[in-house]
N, C-alpha and C positions, 0 to 999 in steps of 0.2 A: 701417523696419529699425532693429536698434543692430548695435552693433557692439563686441564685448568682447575683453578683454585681460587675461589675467591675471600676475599678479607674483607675487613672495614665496618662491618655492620655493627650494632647495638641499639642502645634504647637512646631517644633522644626527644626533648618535648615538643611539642607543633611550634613552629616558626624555627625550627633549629635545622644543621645542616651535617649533612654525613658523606663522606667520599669513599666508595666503593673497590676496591683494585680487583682482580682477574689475570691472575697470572699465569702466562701460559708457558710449558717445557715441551718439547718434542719436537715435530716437524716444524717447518719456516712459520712462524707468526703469522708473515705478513704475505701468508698467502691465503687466509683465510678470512671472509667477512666477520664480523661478530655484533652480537645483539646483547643484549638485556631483557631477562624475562623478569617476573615475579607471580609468587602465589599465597595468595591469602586461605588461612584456615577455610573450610568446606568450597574454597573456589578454585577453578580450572585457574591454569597455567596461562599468566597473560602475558604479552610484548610488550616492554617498554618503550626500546629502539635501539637501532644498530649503526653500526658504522662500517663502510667500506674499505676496503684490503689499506688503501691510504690514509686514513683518517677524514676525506674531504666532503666526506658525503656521510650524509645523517638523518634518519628519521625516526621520530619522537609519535608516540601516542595523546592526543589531544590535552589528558589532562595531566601530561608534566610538561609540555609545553611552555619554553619560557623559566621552568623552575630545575629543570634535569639537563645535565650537559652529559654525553656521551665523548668520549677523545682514547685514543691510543697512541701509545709509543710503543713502534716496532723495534728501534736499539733496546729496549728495556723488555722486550716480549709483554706488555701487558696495556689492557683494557681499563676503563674509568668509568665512573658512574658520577658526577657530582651532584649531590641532590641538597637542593636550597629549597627553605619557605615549605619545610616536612611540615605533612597533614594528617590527623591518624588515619586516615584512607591508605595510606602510602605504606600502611604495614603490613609485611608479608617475608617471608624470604627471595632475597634475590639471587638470581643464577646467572651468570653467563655461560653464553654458547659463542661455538664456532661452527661455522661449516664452508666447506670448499664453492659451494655450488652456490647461484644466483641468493640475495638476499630477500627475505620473506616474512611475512608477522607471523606463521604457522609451525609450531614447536615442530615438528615433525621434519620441519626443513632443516634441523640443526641434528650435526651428526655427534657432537662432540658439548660434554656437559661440566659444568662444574658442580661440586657438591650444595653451592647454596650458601648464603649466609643470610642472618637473621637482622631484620630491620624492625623496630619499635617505636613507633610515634606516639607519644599518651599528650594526651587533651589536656 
């Protein structure tokens, strides 16, 4: 099992920039792929993007493309989010996931959750 945490969020105005952590304790880190979700008040659970067991592979959801960076460091057990050029679109609570198995845009494919933290873009 791990077990993940993530930090960093709060409120910040559009054009401003927030960095995410996900820190993970238990089984190997870096054996597990990991994503970024997020969910906005009355809306499903979306992907942002994930990264693989190494860090070298990455994929991003169209509209943070360019403005969201995904990275990991396995010595330090933890996940990143860097999010530049925030939009109030962009507000929601963020989550990371992990899972063992292939990586996927489908929550269901992640076995392992963090509680979420809370991101605030105002206009």
């Amino acid at each position: 099992q791990v077990q993940l945490v993530e930090s960093g969020g709060g409120l910040v105005q559009a054009g401003g920039s927030l960095r995410l952590s996900c820190a993970a304790t238990g089984r190997s880190f870096n054996n597990y792929r990991m994503a970024w979700f997020r969910q906005a008040p009355g809306k499903e659970r979306e992907f942002v993007g994930s990264v693989g067991r190494l860090g070298d592979v990455t994929h991003y959801i169209d509209s943070v493309k360019g403005r969201f960076t995904i990275s990991r460091d396995n010595a330090k057990n933890t996940l990143y989010l860097q999010m530049n050029s925030l939009k109030p679109e962009d507000t929601a609570v963020y989550y990371c996931a992990a899972t063992a198995d292939v990586l996927t845009r489908t929550p269901r494919g992640y076995e392992y959750w963090g509680q979420g933290t809370q991101v605030t873009v105002s206009s």
